[in-house]
NUTORZA-357591 format. One record per residue: x, y, z of N, C-alpha, C in turn. Coordinates in steps of 0.2 Angstrom, whole numbers, plus 5000, padded with zeros to 4 digits. Layout:
N
XYZXYZXYZ ...
end
This chain:
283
506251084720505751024718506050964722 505650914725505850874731506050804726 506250764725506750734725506050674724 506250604719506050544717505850524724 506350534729506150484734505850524740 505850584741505450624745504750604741 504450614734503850594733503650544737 503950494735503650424737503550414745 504050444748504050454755503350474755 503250534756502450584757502350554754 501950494747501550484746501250404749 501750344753501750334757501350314764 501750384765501450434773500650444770 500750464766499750484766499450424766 499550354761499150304761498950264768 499650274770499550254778499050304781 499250354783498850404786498050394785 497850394776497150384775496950334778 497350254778497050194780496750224787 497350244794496950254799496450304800 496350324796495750384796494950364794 495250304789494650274785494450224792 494950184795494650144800494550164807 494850224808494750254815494150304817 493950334809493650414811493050384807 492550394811491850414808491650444804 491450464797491450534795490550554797 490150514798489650544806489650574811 490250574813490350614819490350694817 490650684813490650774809490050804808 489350774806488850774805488450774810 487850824813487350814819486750784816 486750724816486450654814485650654819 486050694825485750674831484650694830 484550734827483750744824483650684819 484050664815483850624808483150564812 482750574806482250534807482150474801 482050424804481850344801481150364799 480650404800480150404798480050444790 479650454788479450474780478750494782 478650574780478050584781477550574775 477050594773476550574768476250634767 475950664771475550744771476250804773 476350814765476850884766476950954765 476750994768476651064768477451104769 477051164761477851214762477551254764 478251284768478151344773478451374769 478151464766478651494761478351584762 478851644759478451704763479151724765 479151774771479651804771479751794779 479751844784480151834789479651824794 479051824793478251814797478251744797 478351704790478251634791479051594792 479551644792480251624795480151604802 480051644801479951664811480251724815 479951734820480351794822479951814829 479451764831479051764837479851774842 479951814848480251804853480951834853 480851834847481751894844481751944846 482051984848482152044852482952074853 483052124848483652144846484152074844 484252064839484152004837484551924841 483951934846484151854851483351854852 483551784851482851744851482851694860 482351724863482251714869482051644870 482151594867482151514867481651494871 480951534870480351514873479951454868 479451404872479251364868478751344872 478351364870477451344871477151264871 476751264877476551204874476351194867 476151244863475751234856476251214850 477051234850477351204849477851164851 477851114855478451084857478451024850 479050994852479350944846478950884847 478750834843478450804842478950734838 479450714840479850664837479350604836 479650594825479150544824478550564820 478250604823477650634822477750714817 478250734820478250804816479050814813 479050804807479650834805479750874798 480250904799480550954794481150944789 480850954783481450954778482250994778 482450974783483251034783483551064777 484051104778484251144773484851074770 485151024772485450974768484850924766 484250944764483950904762483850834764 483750794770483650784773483050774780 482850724780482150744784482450734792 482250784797482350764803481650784808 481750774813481450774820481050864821 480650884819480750964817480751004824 480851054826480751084831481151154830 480751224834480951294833481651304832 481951364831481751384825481751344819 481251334816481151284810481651314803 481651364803481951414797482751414800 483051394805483751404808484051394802 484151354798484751344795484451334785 483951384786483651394780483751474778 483351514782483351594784484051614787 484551604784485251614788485651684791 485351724785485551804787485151824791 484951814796484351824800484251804807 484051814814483951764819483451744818 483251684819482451654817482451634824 481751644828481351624833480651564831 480251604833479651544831479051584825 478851544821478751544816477651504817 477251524812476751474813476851404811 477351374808477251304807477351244812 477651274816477651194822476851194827 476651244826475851274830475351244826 475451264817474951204812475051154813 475751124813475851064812475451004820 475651034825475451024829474551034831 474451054828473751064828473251014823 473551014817473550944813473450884817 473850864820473950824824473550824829 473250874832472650854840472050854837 471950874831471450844829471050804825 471750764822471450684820472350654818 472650624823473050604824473350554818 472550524818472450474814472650474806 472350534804472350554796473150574796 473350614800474050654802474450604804 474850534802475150504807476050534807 476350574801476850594799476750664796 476850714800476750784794477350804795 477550824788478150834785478150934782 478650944787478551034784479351054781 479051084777479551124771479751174771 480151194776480351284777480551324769 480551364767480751394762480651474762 480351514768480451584769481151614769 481151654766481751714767481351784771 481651804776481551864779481751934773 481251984773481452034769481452034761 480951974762480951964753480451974750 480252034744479952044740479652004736 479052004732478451974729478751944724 479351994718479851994715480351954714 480551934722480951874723480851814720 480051804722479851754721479451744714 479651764710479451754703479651714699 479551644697479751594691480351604688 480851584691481351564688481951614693 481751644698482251644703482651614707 482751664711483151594715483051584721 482351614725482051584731481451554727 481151544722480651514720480951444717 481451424714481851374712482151344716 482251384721482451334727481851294731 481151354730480551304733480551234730 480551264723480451204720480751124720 481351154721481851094722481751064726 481451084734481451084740480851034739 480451064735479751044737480050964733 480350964728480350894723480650834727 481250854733481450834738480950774742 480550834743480050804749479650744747 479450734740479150714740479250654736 479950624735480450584733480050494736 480050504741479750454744479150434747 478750454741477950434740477650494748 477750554749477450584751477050624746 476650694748476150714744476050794747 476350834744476050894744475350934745 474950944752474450954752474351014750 474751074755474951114754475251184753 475351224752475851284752475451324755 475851354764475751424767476051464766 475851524765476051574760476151644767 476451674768476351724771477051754770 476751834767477351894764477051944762 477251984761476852054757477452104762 477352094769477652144770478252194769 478552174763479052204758478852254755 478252234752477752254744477452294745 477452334754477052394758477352454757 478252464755478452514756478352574749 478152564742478052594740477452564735 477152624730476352624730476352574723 477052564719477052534712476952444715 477352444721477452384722476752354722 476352414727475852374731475252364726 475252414722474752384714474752344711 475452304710475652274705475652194709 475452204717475352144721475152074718 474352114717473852034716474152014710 474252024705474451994699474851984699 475551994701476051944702476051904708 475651894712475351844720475251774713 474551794710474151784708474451714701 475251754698475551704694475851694697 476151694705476551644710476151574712 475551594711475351534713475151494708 474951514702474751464695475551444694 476051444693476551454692476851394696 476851394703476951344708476551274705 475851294705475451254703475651214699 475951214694476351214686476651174688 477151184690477951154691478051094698 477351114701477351074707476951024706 476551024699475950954695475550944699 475151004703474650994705474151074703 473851064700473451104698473051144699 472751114705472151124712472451134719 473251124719473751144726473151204729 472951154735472851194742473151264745 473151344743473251384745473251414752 473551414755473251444762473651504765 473551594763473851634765473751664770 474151714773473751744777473951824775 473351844778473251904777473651964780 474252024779474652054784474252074788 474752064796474452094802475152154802 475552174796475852224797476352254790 476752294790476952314785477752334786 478252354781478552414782478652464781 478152484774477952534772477152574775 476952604771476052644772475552584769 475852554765475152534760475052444761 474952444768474952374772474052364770 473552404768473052424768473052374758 473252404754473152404749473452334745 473852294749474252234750473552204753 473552234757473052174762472352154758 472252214754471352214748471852144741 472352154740472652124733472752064737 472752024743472851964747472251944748 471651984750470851964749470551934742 470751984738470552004731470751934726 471451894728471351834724470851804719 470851784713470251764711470351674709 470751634711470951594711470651524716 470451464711470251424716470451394722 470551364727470751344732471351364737 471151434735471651494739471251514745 471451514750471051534756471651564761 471451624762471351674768471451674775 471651654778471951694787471851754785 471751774792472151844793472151874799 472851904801473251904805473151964809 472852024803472552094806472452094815 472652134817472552164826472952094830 473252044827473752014832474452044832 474552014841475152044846475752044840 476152104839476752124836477352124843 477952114841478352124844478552204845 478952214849479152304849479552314843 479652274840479952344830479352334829 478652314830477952364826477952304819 478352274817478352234808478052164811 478552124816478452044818477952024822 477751964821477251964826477651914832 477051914838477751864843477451814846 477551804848477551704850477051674851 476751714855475951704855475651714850 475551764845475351784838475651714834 476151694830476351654828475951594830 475651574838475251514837474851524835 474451574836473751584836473651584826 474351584824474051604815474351534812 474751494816474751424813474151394817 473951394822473151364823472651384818 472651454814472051494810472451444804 472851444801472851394795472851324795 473051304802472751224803471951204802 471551234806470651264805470651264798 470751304795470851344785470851274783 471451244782471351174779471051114780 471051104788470351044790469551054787 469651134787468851154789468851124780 469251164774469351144768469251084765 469551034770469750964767469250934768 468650954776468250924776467750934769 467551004768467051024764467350974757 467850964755468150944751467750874750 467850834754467850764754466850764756 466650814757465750814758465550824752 465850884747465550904742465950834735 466250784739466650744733467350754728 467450814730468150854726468650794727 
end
């Protein structure tokens, strides 16, 4: 046991030590700061679903070939993303990087919506704020009320909207799990169906904007039978993409770079075309 005056020694040595640490070192430097944005979006959309709305455009044994389309380049200021430290930054591919962690993530449709929003009405869209929340490989199941990929949407989603933003609303893109056997693929649309009343709920919008897409593929046979329970919805302002007959990557499941703009474009359309009727019919 060290001795009265060995304490006092090392304890000493540390307050000095602290002092220099506290006036020498940045504890920012530790932290990649360098995306953070000053701006605050107002129109906020979650991205949620499994490895199609993670991303996986351009992955290829799992390396993501770091292609970037004009459809989605970064857009600083104008487009940004809720990180996984909660925090809003500058968004750009892979969106899901440090959300979808057990996984490579490439490109995804949200920087393609997002920026699509944006060409065509710049003006309504001055800040769009996207909420990654996809887990690759996650079942319908996952995502049921009181989980822990659903509760984390939630959180994520409460987050966002801290500083007078506004949840327009949730892309939904998954099923691909739910194909592998025939109980799952039954039992689809009704638990879809309390995923999204349930969101509704907890997210105090009761009328929250739906915008799914449709599988353009499976793991299992019954991508067919998910695809009619993803049609079949019988719920208000749930609206439909669908991804059927776009480019897959060679595993046959993901779609690829190309595919992934073309389906954040097809839900950018879904919602303008939406909001307009919206605001014609007085909603």
């Amino acid at each position: 046991m060290a001795s009265n005056g060995v304490k006092l020694t090392m304890f000493f040595l540390f307050i000095i030590t602290y002092g220099y640490w506290e006036s020498h070192v940045n504890v920012a430097d530790f932290i990649d700061t360098s995306r953070r944005s000053t701006h605050l979006p107002k129109d906020v959309f979650i991205l949620a679903g499994q490895s199609n709305m993670a991303g996986r455009g351009g992955v290829i044994d799992g390396n993501w070939d770091g292609i970037i389309p004009p459809e989605i380049q970064s857009s600083p200021g104008k487009i940004l993303r809720l990180g996984g430290d909660l925090s809003w930054e500058d968004a750009e591919e892979p969106l899901h990087a440090d959300i979808d962690v057990n996984k490579t993530c490439g490109v995804g449709p949200g920087m393609a919506f997002a920026n699509a929003l944006l060409r065509g009405d710049r003006r309504r869209f001055p800040v769009v704020g996207l909420v990654p929340c996809a887990i690759g490989g996650s079942g319908i199941d996952e995502w049921s009320r009181g989980g822990r990929l659903y509760e984390r949407l939630v959180r994520r989603a409460a987050v966002a909207v801290e500083d007078g933003g506004e949840i327009k609303a949730v892309l939904w893109f998954q099923g691909e799990r739910d194909t592998i056997n025939i109980t799952d693929a039954e039992s689809y649309k009704g638990k879809l169906q309390r995923l999204y009343i349930d969101l509704r709920t907890d997210l105090k919008s009761p009328l929250l904007t739906v915008i799914q897409v449709a599988l353009a593929s499976g793991e299992g046979e019954y991508i067919e039978k998910v695809r009619e329970a993803q049609q079949g919805i019988e719920l208000p302002n749930v609206i439909t993409v669908d991804a059927k007959g776009l480019q897959l990557q060679p595993d046959g499941l993901h779609l690829s770079t190309h595919a992934q703009v073309q389906v954040g474009e097809m839900l950018a359309h879904a919602y303008s075309t939406f909001r307009l009727m919206s605001l014609v019919i007085g909603d």
